[in-house]
N, C-alpha and C positions, 0 to 999 in steps of 0.2 A: 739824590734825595732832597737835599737844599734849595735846585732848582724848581722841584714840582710843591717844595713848600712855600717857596716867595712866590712863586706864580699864582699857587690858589688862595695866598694872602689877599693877591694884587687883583685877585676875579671878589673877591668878598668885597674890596674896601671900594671897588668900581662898581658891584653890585649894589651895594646899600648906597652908593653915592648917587649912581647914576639909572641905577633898576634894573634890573638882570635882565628883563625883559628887553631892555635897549641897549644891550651890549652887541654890537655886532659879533659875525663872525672871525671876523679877521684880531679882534682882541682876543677870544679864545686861543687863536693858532698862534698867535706875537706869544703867546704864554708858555707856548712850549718850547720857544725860543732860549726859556732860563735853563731848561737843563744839559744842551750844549753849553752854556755860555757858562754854565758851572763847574766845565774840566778844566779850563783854563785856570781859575784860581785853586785849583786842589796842587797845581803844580806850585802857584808863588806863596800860597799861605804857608806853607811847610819850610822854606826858604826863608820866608820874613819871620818867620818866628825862632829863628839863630843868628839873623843878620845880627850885627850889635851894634855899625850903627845908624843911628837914630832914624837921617835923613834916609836912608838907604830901605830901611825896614820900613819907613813910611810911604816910601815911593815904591814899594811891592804890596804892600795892601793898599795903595789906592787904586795900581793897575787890577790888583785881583779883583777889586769891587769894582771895575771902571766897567767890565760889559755887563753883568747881569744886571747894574745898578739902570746903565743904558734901555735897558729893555724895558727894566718895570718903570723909570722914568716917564720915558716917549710914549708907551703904549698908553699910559693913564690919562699921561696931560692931552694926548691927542685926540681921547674922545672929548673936552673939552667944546665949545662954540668960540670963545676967543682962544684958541689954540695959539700961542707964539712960539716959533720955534729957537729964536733969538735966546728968550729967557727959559726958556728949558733949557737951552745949552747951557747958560752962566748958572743957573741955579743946581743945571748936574756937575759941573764942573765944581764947584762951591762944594757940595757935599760930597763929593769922591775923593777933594783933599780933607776933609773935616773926619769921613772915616780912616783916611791913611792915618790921619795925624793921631785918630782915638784911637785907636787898633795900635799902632807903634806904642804910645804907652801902655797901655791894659795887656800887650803880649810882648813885651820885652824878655828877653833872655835872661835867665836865673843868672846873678852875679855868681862867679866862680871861689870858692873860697879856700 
């Protein structure tokens, strides 16, 4: 379900950006690409949110977000005209650590008492 929700996020915000009209076809089908790529994190999101520590639980929600993140990424910036694919990479990379890091604190493990 999370998959066909970012993907019809990622058709709206490319729609009004770029005019629904001039989406190709191949951005509709890269969209259904998230809900595969959304079984993989249903396995580590459940894992990272008992790991306790820190770095560990950060580096499982960064891999859970690292393909679906990949997908709405690449597919956006590539309908682009200065498309680089250099700086997509550094700027996906950049934000797949910034969510592992946000996610590790906002879902850390109830202290045991």
């Amino acid at each position: 379900m999370t998959g066909v929700v970012i993907g019809a996020v990622n058709i709206v915000f490319a729609g009004v950006e770029n005019g629904f009209a001039n989406l190709p076809i191949w951005f509709y089908l890269v969209q259904l690409l998230l809900i595969p790529a959304m079984i993989f994190p249903s396995r580590l999101f459940p894992q990272a949110a008992v790991t306790k520590n820190y770095l560990q639980r950060a580096g499982l929600y960064a891999l859970g977000w690292a393909v679906p993140y990949a997908v709405y990424t690449f597919s956006s910036d590539a309908l682009s005209i200065a498309f680089d694919p250099a700086r997509t990479l550094l700027k996906y990379l950049l934000m797949v650590v910034i969510f592992g890091a946000v996610f590790a604190v906002l879902r850390a493990p109830k202290a045991e008492k």
